[in-house]
LUMPA-551712 format. One record per residue (C-alpha): residue number from 0; x, y, z. Coordinates in nm, 4 decimals, m for minus. Example, Ala and Ser with C-alpha at 12.3 -4.5 7.8 and 13.67 -1.06 7.14 Angstrom:
2
num->0 xx->1.2300 yy->m0.4500 zz->0.7800
num->1 xx->1.3670 yy->m0.1060 zz->0.7140
// end
This chain:
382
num->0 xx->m2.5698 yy->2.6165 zz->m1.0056
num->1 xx->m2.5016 yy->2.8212 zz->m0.7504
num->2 xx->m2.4872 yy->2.7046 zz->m0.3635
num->3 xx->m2.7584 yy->2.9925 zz->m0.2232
num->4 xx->m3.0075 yy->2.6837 zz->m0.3536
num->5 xx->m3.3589 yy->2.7933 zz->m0.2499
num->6 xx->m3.4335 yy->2.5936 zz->0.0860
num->7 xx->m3.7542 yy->2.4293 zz->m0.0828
num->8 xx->m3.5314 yy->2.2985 zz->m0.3878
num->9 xx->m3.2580 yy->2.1647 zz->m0.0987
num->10 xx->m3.5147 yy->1.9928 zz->0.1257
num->11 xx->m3.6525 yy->1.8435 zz->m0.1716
num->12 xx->m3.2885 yy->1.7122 zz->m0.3050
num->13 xx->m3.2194 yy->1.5989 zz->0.0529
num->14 xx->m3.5502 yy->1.3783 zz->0.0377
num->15 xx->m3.4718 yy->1.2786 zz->m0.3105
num->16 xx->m3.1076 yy->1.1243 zz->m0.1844
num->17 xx->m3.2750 yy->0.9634 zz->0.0734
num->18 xx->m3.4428 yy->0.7801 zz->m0.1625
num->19 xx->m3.1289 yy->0.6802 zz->m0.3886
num->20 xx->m2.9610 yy->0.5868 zz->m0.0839
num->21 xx->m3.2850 yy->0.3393 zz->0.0214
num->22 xx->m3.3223 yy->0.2090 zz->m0.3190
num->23 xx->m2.9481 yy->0.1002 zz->m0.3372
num->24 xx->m3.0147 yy->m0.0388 zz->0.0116
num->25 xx->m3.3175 yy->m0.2542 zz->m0.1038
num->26 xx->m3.2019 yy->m0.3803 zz->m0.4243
num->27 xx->m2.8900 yy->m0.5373 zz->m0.2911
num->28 xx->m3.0755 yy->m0.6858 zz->0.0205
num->29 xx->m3.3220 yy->m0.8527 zz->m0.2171
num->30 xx->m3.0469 yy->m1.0335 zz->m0.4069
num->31 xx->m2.8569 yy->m1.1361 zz->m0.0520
num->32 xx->m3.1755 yy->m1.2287 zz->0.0934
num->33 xx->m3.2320 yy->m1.4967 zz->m0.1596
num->34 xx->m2.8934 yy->m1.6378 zz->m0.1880
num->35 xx->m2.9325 yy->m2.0010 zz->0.0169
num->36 xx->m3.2346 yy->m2.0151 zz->m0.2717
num->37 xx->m2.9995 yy->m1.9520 zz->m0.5788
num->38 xx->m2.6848 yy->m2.1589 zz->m0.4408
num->39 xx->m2.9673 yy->m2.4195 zz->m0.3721
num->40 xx->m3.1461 yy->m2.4286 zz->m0.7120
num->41 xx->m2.8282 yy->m2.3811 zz->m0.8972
num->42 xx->m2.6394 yy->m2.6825 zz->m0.6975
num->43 xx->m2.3506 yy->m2.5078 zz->m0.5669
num->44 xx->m2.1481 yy->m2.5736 zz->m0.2635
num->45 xx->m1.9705 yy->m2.3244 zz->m0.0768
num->46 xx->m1.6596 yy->m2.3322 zz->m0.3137
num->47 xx->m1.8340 yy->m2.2809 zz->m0.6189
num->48 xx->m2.0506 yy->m2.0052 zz->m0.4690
num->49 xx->m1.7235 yy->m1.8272 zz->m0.3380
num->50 xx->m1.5875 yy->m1.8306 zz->m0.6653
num->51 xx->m1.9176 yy->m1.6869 zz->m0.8541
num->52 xx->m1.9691 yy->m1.4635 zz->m0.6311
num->53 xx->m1.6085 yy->m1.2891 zz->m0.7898
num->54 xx->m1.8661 yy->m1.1207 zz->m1.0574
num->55 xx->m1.9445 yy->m0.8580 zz->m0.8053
num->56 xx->m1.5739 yy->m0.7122 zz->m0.7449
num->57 xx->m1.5020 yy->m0.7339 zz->m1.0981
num->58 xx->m1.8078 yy->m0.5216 zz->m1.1885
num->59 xx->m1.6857 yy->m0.3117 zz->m0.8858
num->60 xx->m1.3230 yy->m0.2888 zz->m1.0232
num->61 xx->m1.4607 yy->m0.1589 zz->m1.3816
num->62 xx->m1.7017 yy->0.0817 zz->m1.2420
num->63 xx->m1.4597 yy->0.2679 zz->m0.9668
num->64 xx->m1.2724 yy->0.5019 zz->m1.2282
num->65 xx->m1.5384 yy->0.5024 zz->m1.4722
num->66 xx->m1.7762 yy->0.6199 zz->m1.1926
num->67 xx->m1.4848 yy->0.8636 zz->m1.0471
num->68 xx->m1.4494 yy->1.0365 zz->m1.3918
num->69 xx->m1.8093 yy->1.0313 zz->m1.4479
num->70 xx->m1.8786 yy->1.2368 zz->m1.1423
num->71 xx->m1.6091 yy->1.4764 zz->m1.2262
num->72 xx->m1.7113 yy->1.5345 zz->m1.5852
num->73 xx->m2.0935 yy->1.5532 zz->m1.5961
num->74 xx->m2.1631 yy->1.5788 zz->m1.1951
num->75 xx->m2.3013 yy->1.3447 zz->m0.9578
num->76 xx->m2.6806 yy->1.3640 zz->m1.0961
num->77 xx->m2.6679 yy->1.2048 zz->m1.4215
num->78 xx->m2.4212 yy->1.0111 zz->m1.2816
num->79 xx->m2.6813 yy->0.8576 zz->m1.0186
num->80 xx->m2.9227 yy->0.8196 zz->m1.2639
num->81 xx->m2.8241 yy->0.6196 zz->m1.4865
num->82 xx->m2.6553 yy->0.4034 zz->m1.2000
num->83 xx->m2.9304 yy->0.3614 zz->m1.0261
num->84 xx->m3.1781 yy->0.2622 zz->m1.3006
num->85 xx->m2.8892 yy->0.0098 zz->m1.4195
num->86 xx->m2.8708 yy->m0.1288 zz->m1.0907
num->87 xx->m3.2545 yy->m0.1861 zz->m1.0555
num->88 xx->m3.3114 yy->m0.3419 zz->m1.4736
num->89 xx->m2.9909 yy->m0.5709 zz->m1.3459
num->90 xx->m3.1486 yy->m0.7369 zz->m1.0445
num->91 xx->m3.3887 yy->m0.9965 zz->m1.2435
num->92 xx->m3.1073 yy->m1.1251 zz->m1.4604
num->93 xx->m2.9812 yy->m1.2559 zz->m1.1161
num->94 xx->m3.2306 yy->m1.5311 zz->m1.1006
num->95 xx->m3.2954 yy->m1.5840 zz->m1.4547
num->96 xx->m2.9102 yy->m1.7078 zz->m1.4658
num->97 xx->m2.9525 yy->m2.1174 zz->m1.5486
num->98 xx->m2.5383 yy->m2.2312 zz->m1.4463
num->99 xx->m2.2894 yy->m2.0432 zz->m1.2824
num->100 xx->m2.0804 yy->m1.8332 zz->m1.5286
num->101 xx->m2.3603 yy->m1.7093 zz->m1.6442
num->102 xx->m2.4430 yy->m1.6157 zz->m1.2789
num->103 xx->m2.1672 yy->m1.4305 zz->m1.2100
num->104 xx->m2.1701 yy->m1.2851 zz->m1.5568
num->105 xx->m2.4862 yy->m1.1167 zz->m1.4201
num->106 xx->m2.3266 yy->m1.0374 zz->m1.0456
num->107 xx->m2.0368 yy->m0.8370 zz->m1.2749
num->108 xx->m2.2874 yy->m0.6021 zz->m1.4569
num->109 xx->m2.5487 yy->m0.6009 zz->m1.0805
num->110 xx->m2.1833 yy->m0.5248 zz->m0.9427
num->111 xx->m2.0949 yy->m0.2507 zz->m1.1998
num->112 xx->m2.4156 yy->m0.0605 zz->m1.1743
num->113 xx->m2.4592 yy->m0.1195 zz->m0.7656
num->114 xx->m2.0970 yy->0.0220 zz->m0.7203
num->115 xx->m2.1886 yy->0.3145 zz->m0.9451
num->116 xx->m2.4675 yy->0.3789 zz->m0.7706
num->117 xx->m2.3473 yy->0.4083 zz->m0.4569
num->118 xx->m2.0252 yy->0.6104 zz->m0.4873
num->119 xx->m2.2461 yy->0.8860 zz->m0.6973
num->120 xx->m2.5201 yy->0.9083 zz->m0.4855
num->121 xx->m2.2576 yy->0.9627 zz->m0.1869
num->122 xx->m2.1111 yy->1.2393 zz->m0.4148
num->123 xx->m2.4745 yy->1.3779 zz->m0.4233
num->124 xx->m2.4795 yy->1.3327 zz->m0.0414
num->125 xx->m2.1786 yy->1.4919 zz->0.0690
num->126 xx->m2.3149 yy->1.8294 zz->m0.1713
num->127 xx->m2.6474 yy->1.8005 zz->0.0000
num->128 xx->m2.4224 yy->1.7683 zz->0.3314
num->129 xx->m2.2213 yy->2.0919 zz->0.2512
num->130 xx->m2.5153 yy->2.3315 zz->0.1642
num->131 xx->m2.7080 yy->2.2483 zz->0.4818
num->132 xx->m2.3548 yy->2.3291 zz->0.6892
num->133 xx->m2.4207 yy->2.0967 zz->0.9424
num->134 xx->m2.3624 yy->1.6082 zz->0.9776
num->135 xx->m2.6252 yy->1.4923 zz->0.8374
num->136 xx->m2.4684 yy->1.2260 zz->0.6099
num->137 xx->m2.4915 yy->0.9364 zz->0.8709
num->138 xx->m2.8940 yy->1.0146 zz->0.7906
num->139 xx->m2.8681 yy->0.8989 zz->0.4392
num->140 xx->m2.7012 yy->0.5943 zz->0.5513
num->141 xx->m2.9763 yy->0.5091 zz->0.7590
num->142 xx->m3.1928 yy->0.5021 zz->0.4428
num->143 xx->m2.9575 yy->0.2529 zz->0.3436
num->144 xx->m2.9548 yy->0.0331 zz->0.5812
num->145 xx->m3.3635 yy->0.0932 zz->0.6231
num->146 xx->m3.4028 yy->0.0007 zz->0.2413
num->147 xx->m3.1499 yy->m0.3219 zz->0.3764
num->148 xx->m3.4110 yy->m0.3882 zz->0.6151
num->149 xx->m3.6885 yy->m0.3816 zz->0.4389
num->150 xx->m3.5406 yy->m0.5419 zz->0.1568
num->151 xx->m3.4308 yy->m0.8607 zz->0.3005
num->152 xx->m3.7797 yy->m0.8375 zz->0.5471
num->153 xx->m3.9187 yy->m0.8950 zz->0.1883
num->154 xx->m3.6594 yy->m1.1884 zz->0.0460
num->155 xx->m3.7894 yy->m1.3509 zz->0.4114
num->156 xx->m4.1170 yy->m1.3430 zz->0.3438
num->157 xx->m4.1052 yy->m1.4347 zz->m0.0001
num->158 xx->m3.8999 yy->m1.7408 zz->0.0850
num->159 xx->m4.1251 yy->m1.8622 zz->0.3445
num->160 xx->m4.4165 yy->m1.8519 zz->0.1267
num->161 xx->m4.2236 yy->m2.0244 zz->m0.1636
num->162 xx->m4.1984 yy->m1.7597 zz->m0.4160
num->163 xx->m3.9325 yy->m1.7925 zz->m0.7085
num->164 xx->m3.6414 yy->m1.5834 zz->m0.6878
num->165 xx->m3.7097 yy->m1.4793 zz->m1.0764
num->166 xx->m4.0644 yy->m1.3477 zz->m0.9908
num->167 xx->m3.9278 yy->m1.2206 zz->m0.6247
num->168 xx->m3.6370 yy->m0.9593 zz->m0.8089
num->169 xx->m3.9187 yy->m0.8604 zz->m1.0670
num->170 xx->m4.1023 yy->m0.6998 zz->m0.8408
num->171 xx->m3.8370 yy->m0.5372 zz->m0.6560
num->172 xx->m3.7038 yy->m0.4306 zz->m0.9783
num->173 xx->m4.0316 yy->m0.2561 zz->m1.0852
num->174 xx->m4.0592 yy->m0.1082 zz->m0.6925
num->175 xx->m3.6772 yy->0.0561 zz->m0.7361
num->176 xx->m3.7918 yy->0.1660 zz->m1.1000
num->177 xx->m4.1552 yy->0.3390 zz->m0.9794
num->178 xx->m3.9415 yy->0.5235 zz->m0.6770
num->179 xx->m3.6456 yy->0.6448 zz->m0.9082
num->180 xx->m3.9207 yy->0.7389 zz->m1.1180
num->181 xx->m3.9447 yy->1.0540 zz->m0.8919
num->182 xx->m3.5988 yy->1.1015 zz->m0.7068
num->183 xx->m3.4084 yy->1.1578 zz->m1.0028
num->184 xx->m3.5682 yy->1.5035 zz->m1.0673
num->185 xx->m3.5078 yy->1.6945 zz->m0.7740
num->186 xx->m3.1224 yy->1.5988 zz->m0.7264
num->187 xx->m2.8887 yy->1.8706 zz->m0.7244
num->188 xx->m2.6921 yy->1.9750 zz->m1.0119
num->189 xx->m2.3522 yy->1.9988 zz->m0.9449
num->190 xx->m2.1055 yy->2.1938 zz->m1.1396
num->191 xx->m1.8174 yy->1.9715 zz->m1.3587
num->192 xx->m1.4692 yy->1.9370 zz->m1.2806
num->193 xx->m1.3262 yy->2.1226 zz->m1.5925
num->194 xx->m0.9371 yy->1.9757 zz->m1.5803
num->195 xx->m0.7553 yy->1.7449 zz->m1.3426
num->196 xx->m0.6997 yy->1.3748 zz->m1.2724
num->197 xx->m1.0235 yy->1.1223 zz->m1.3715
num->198 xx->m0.8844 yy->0.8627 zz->m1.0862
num->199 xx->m0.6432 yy->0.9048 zz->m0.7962
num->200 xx->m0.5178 yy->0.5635 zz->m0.6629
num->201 xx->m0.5557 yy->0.6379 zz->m0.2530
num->202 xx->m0.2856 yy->0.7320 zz->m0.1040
num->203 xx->m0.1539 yy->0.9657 zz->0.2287
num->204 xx->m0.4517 yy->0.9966 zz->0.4502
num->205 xx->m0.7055 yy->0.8696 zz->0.1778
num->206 xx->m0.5187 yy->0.5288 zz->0.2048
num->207 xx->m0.6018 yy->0.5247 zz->0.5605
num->208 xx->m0.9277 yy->0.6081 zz->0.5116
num->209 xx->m0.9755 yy->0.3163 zz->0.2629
num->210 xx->m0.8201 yy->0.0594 zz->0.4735
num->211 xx->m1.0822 yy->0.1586 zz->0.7164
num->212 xx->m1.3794 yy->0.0935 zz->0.4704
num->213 xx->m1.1772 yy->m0.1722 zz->0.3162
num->214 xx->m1.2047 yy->m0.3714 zz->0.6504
num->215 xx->m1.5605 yy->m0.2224 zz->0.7063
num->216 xx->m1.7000 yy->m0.3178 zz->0.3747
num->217 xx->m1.5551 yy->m0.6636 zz->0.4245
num->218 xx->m1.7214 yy->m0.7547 zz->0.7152
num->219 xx->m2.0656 yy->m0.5858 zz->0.6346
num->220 xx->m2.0152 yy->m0.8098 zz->0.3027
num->221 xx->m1.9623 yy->m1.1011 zz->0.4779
num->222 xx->m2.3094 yy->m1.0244 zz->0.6644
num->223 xx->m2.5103 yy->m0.9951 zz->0.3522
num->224 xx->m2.3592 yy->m1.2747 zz->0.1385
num->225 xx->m2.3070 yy->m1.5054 zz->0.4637
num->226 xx->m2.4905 yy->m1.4908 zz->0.7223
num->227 xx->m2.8025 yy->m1.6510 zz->0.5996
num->228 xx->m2.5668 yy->m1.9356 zz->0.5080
num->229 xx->m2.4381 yy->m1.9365 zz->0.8505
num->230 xx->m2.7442 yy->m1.9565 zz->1.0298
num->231 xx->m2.8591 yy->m2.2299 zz->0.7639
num->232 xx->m2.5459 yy->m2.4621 zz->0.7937
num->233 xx->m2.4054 yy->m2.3658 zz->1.1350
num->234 xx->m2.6835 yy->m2.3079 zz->1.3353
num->235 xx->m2.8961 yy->m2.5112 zz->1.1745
num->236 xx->m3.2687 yy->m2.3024 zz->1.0858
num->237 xx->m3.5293 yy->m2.2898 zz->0.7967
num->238 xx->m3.4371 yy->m2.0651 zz->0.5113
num->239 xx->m3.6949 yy->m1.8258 zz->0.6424
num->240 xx->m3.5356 yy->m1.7901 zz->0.9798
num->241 xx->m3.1927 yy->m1.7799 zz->0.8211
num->242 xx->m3.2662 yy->m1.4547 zz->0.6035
num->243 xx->m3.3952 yy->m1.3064 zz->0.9091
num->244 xx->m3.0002 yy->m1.2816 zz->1.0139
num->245 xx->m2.9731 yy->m0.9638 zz->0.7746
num->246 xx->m3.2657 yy->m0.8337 zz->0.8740
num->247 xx->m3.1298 yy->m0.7984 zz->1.2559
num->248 xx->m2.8023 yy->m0.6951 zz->1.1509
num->249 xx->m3.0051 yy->m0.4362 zz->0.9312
num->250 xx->m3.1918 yy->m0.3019 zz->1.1974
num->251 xx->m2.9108 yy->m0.2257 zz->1.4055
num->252 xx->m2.7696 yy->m0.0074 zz->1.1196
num->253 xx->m3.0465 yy->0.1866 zz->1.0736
num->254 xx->m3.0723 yy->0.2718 zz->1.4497
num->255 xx->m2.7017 yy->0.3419 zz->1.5104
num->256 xx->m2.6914 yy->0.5693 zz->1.1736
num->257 xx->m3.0528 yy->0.7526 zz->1.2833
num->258 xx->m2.8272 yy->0.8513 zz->1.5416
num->259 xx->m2.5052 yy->0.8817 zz->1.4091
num->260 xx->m2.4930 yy->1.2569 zz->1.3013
num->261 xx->m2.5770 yy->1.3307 zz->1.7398
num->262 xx->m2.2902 yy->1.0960 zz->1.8460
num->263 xx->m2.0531 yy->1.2442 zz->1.6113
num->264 xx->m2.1341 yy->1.5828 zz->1.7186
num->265 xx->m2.0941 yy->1.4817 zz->2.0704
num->266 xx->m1.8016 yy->1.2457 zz->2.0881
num->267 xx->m1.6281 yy->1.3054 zz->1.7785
num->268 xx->m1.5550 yy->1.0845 zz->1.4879
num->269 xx->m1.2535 yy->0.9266 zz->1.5909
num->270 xx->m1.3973 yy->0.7877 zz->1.9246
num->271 xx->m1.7501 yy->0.6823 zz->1.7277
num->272 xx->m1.4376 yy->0.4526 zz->1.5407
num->273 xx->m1.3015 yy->0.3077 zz->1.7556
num->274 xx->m1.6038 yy->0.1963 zz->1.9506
num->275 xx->m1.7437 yy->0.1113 zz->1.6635
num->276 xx->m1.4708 yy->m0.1745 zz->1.5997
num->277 xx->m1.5203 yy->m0.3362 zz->1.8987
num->278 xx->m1.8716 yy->m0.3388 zz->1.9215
num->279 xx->m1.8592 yy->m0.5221 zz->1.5632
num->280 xx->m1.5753 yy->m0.8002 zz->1.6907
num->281 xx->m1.7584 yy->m0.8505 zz->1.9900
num->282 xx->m2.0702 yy->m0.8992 zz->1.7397
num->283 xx->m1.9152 yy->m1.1449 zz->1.5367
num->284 xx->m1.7580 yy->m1.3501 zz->1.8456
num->285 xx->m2.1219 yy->m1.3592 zz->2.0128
num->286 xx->m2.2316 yy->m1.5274 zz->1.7135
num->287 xx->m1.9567 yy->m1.7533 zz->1.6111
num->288 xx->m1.9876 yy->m1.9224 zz->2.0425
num->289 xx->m2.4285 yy->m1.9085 zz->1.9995
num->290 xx->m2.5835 yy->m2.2280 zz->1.9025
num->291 xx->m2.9194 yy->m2.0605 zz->1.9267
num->292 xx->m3.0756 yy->m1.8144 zz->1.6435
num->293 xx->m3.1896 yy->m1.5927 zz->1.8848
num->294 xx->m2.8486 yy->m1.5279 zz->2.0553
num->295 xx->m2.6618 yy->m1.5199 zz->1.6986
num->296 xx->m2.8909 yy->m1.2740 zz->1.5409
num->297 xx->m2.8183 yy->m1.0357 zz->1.8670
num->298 xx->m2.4351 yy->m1.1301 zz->1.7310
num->299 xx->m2.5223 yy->m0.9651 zz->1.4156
num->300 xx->m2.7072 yy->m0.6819 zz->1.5263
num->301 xx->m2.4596 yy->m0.5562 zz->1.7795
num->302 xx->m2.2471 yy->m0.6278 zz->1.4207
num->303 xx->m2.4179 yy->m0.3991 zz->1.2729
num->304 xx->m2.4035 yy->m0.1192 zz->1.5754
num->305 xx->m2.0480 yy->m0.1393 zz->1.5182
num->306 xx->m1.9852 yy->m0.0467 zz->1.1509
num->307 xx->m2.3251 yy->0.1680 zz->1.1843
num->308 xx->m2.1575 yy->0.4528 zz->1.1076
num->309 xx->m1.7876 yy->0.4233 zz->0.9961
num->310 xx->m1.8713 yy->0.4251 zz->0.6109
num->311 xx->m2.0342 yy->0.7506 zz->0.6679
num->312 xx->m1.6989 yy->0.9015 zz->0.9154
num->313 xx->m1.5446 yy->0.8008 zz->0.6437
num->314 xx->m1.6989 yy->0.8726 zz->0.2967
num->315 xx->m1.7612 yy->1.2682 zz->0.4764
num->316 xx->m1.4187 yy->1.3237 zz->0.5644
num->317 xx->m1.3009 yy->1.1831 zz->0.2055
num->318 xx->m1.5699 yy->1.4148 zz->0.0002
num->319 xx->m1.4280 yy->1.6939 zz->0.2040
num->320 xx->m1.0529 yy->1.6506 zz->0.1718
num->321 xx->m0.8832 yy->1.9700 zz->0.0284
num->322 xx->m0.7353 yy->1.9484 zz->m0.2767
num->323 xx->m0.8928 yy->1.6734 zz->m0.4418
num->324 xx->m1.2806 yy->1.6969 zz->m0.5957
num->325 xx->m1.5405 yy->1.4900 zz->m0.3863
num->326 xx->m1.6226 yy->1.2557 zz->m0.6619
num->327 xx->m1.2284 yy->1.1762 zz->m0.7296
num->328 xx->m1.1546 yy->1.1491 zz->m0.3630
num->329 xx->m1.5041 yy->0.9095 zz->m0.3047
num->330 xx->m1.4073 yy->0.7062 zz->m0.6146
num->331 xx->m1.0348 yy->0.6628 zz->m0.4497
num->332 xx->m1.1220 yy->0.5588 zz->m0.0961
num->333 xx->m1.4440 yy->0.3508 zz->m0.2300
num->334 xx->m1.2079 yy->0.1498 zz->m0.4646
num->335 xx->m1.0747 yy->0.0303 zz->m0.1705
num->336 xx->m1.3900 yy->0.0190 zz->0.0858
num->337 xx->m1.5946 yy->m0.1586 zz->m0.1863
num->338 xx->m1.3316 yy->m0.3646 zz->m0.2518
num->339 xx->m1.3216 yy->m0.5483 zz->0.0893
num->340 xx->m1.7509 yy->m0.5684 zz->0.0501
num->341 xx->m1.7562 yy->m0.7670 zz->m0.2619
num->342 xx->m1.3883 yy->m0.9280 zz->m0.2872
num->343 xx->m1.4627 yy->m1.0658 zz->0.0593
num->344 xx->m1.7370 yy->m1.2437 zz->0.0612
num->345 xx->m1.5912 yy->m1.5270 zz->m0.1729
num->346 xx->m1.2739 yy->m1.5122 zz->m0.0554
num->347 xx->m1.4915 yy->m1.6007 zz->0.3441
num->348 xx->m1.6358 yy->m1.8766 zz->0.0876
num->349 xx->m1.2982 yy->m2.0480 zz->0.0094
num->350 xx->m1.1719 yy->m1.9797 zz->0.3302
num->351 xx->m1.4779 yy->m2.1900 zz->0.4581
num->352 xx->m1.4327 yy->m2.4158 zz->0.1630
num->353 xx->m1.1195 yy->m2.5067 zz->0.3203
num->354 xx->m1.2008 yy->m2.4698 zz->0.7253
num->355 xx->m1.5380 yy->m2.3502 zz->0.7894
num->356 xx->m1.7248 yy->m2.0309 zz->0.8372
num->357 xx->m1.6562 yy->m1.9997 zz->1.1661
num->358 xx->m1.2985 yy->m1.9314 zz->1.1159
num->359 xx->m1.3743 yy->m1.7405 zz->0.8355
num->360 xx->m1.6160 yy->m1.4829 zz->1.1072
num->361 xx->m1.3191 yy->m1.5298 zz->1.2827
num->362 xx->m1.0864 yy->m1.3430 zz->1.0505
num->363 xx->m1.3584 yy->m1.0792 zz->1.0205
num->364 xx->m1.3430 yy->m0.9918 zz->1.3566
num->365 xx->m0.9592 yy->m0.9419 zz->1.3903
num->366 xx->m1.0046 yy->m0.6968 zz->1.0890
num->367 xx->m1.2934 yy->m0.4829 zz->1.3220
num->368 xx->m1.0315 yy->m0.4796 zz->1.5851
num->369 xx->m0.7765 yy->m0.3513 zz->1.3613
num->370 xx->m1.0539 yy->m0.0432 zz->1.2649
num->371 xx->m1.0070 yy->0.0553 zz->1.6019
num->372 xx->m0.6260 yy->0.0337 zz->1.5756
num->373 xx->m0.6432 yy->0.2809 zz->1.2492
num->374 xx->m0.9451 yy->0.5270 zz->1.4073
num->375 xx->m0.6973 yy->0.8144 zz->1.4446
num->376 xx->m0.7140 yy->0.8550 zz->1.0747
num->377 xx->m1.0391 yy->1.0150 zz->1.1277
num->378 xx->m0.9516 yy->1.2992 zz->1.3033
num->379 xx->m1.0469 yy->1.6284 zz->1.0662
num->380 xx->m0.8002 yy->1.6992 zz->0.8744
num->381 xx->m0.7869 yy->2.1197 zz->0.7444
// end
């Protein structure tokens, strides 16, 4: 297809990845929002949990290549498609999991398609991003983090009223479906890598650029898969209250990424970095010292100003490295990035198994310093 898209057509793919991006957003909060429920009604302590929750980065591991090569081959629409309604039909079989192999048997193929999901419909983003000529992929974050929100705003209310996961993650499901119903139509179609590598392992400055989501994923990981567990052990709440952790950290994310494309415009990319790393240790630390909700959900949110925008810095500068196809080069730096968000949450569980979660936050935070340490790697690269 070529790029002089009419502007109707582009508006309408723009507002169609905004969906994608708040339907991945809302699916996974759903399932993290009812996590105390399932570890509850399953039996599991923090241990076992930890080591269930291992389905995810194995789906993750399978899909990074296969999702790479996909994007290459057939382009980044059919690729989100079928991602996307795989990740919604996969969200019920969550809950309708009776022990816990068969639970993270489920997390691997909810892993598989969520993975999928996202790195395509960034691959979708950063052509949308091109064609207007101007940062606007921080946006489609913010419909992320805004389907986050809303997502675990839902898992909230549904626990406080007493509603079954199983019948909570059917209706999500069937939401996701009805809205991907529409978005799938007016994506762009991209034109297919003919010849060249289906996977690069990172390496030179897309190394660096993974480490930095590597660290990033990890900690926003250990925000959805722990901190409704933190407020419900450590600071001691309902499970209501507890799920409303996510949903502070969430709305800090979609703030700081409404207006991420402005600050990078204005202060650059590698300063939004570097700020951003200390904003999310200082997050955590507020948190970890708080024996009050109230002053550990500010924790999270100012968590959640911090990594606001890095996966955005860095998923634009890696779609737009020379050289290497965007899909390929997204693919490489998110096997890295989204293996720190689902590889460390349970390893936070066994580290808590054997200390506690605070030490485990604790960890987190010296890996958001260490994002400012790498932040240079952000600086545009021609």
């Amino acid at each position: 297809m070529s790029l002089a898209q009419p502007v109707q057509n582009l508006a309408q793919a723009r507002l169609a990845t905004y969906t994608i991006f708040f339907v991945c957003g809302f699916l996974l909060a759903a399932w993290v929002s009812r996590i105390p429920a399932i570890k509850t009604h399953l039996g599991l302590d923090t241990g076992e949990l930890g080591l269930i929750l291992l389905g995810g980065p194995a789906g993750l591991v399978s899909a990074m290549p296969l999702t790479g090569a996909a994007i290459a081959r057939l382009g980044s629409r059919k690729s989100v498609s079928v991602a996307s309604l795989g990740c919604a039909l996969a969200l019920p079989l969550l809950a309708l999991a009776p022990m816990g192999w068969l639970l993270a048997l489920a997390l691997f193929v909810f892993g598989f398609f969520n993975a999928a999901m996202d790195i395509s419909m960034n691959a979708q983003a950063v052509e949308v991003e091109k064609r207007y000529a101007r940062p606007i992929m921080s946006s489609f974050h913010a419909l992320f983090s805004l389907g986050g929100l809303i997502g675990a705003a839902l898992g909230g209310a549904a626990a406080a009223i007493g509603m079954e996961p199983a019948s909570f993650f059917g209706l999500i499901a069937l939401i996701a479906l009805l809205m991907l119903g529409w978005a799938i139509g007016p994506l762009l179609v991209t034109p297919p890598v003919p010849s060249g590598p289906l996977f690069v392992w990172p390496k030179g400055i897309l190394l660096g650029l993974g480490l930095i989501v590597f660290c990033t994923g990890l900690g926003e990981g250990a925000v959805g898969d722990w901190s409704a567990v933190f407020m419900r052990q450590v600071i001691v709440t309902s499970e209501a209250v507890a799920a409303l952790a996510f949903s502070a950290f969430s709305v800090a994310m979609v703030v700081g990424r409404l207006s991420g494309d402005w600050l990078n415009h204005r202060f650059g990319a590698v300063q939004l970095a570097r700020v951003g790393g200390l904003l999310a240790a200082s997050g955590f630390v507020v948190a970890l010292v708080s024996s009050q909700p109230g002053l550990a959900m500010l924790g999270f949110m100012l968590v959640g100003l911090g990594y606001c925008t890095l996966f955005p810095l860095v998923f634009s500068a890696a779609g737009n490295t020379p050289g290497v196809s965007p899909g390929i080069a997204l693919a490489s730096v998110a096997t890295l990035g989204y293996m720190g968000f689902l590889a460390g949450p349970p390893l936070i569980g066994l580290v808590a198994h054997a200390t506690s979660l605070r030490v485990s936050f604790m960890l987190v935070a010296a890996l958001a310093l260490l994002i400012s340490l790498m932040a240079g790697l952000l600086r545009p690269h021609r």
